[in-house]
C-alpha positions as CSV (number, residue, x, y, z in Angstrom):
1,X,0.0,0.0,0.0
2,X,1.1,3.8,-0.4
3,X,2.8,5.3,2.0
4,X,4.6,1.6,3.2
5,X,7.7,2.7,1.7
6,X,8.9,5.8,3.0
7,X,8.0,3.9,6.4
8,X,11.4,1.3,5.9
9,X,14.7,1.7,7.6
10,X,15.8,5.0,8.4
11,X,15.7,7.0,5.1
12,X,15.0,10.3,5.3
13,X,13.9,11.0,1.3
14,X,11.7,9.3,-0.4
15,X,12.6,7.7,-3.8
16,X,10.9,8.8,-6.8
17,X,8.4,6.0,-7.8
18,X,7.3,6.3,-3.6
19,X,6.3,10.2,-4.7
20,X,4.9,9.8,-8.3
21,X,2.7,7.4,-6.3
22,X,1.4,9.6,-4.1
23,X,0.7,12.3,-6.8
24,X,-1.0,9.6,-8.9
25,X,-3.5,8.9,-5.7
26,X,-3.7,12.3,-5.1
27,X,-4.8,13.0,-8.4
28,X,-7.2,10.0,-8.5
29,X,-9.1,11.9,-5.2
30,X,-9.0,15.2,-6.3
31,X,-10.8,13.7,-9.9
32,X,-13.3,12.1,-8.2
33,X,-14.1,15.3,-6.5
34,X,-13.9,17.1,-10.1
35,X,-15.1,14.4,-12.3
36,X,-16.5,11.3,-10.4
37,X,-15.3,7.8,-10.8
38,X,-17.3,7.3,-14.7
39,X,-15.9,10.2,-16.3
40,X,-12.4,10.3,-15.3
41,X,-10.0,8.5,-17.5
42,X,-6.4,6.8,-17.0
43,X,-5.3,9.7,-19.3
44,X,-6.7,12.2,-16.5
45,X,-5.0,10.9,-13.7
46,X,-1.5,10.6,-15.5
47,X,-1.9,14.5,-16.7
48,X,-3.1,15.3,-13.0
49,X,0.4,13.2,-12.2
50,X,2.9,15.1,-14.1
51,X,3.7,11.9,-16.1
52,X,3.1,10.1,-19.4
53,X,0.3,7.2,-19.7
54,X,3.1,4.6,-19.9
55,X,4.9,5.6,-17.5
56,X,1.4,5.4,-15.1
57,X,1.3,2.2,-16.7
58,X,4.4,1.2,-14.9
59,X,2.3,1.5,-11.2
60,X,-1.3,0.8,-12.1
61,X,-2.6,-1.3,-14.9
62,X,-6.1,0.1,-15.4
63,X,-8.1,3.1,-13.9
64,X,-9.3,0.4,-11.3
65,X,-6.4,-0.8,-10.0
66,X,-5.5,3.2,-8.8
67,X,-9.1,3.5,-7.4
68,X,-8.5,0.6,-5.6
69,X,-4.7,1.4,-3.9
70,X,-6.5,4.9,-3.4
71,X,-9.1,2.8,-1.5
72,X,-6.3,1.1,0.2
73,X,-4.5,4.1,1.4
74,X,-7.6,5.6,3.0
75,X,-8.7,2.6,4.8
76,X,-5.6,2.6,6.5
77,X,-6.3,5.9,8.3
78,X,-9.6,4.3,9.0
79,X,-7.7,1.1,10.6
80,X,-5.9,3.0,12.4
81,X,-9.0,5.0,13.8
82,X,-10.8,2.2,14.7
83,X,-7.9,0.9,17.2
84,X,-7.7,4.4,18.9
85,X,-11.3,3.5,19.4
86,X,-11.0,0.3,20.8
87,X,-8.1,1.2,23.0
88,X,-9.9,4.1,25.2
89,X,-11.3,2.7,28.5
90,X,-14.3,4.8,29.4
91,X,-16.9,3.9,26.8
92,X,-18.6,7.7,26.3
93,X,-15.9,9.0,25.6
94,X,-14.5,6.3,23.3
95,X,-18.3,6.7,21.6
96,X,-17.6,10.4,21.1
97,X,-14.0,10.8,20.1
98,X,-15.0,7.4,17.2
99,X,-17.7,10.0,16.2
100,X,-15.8,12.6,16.0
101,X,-13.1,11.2,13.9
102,X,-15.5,9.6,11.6
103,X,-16.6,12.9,10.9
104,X,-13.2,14.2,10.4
105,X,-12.4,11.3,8.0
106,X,-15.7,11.3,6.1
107,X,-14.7,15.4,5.5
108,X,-11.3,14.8,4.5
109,X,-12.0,11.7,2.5
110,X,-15.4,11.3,1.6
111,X,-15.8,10.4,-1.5
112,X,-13.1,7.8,-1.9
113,X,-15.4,5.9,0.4
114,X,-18.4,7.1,-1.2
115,X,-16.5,5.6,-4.2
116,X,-15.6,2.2,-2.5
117,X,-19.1,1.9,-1.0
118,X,-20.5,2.3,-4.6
119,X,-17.8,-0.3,-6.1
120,X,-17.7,-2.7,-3.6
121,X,-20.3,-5.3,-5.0
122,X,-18.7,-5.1,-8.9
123,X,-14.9,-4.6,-7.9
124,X,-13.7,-8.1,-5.6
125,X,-10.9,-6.2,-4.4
126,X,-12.4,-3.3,-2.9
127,X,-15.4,-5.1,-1.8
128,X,-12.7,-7.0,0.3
129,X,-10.8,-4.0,1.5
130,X,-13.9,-2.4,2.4
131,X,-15.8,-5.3,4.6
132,X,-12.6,-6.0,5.9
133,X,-12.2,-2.3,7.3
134,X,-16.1,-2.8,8.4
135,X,-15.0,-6.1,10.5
136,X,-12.4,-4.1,12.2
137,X,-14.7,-1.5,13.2
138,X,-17.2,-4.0,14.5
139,X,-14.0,-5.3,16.5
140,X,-13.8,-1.8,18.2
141,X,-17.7,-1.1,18.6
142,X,-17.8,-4.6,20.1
143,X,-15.0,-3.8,23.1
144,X,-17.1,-0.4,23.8
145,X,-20.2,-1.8,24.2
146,X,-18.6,-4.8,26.2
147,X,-16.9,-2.0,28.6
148,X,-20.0,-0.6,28.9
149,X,-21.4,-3.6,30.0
150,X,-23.4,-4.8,27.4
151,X,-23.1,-9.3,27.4
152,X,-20.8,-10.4,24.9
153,X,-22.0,-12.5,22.4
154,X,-23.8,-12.9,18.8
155,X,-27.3,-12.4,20.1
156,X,-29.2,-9.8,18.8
157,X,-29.2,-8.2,22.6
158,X,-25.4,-9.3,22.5
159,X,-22.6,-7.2,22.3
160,X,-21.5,-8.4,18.6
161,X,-24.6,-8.3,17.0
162,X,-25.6,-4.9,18.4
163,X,-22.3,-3.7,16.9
164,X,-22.4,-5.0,13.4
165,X,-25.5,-3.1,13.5
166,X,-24.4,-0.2,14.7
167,X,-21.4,-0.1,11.9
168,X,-23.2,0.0,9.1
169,X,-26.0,1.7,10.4
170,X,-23.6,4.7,11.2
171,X,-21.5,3.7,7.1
172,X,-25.5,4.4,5.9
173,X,-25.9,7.4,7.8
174,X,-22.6,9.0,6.9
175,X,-22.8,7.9,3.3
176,X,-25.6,9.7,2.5
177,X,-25.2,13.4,4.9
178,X,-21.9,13.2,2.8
179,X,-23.6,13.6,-0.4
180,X,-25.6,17.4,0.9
181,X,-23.1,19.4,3.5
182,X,-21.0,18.8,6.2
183,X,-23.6,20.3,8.3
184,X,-25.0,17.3,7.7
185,X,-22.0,15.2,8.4
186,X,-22.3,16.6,12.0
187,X,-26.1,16.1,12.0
188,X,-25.2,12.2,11.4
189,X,-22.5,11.8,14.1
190,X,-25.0,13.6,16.8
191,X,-27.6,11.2,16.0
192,X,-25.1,7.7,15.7
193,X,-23.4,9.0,19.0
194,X,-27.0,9.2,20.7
195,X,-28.3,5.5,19.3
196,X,-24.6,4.1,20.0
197,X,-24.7,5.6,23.7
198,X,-28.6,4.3,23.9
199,X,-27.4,1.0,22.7
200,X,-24.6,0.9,25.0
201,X,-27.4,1.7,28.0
202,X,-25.1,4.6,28.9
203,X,-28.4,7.2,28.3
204,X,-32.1,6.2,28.3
């Protein structure tokens, strides 16, 4: 995945294919802000990238395979939110910090996941990335609403259960505020944090 590399050893620059990989992804999100996912061609993101078609070529073999490492890079961030989450102890305010930096990545990266929620079903490999990153975050809900001493298990009044609801209920929600405002986007994490917190028995 981008952003790996510059991670090895101790180097302190990054090589060149490292960075014309970034600008390539960088380009890919800021076209489907401009253009959307349909319109945008291979040619577009290799303009966008300061380089030639072949040399693109040389990283990505189809318009697909850069959505999809695009997809990858941003569902690291989201990986790595949904372990902050499950690490904090006191369960509201593990519920409001997740909620809070749901909103933060739904604003800075919205529509790559509005992208990978609308290609998950026809592309394998981001349908995989993305249920994958969902599992995760049912991992996290799951130790919350355990903490807050909801019964562990797969019931449906079972912590597990109750979470895998709650994940894509809140993926739903955020999915479609991010389409009007980000008014909207704060609208959805109020109401997730209040059913999360009513699910968790932590209000009434």
């Amino acid at each position: 995945m981008s952003g790996h590399h510059s991670a090895r050893g101790r180097r302190t620059t990054e090589r060149k294919g490292d960075v014309r990989e970034r600008a390539i992804l960088d380009t890919c999100e800021a076209l489907l802000a401009h253009k959307g996912y349909d319109a945008m061609t291979i040619g577009d993101v290799a303009q966008g990238a300061g380089i030639t078609r072949g040399a693109l070529y040389f990283y990505f073999g189809s318009k697909q395979e850069v959505v999809t490492a695009l997809v990858a890079r941003t569902v690291e961030h989201l990986w790595k939110r949904s372990r902050a989450t499950a690490q904090t102890d006191e369960p509201r305010q593990a519920i409001a910090a997740a909620m809070q930096r749901t909103v933060e990545l739904w604003n800075e990266h919205g529509l790559v996941m509005r992208t990978a929620i609308d290609l998950s079903l026809t592309v394998p490999e981001i349908g995989e990335l993305w249920n994958h990153t969902a599992d995760l975050f049912i991992e996290a809900i799951t130790a919350v609403l355990e903490h807050a001493g909801i019964q562990a298990g797969a019931a449906p009044d079972q912590a597990s259960a109750m979470a895998r609801a709650l994940c894509w209920m809140i993926e739903r929600t955020f999915y479609h505020a991010s389409q009007e405002s980000r008014e909207k986007l704060q609208e959805a994490s109020a109401t997730c944090e209040h059913i999360w917190l009513t699910s968790a028995g932590l209000i009434t």
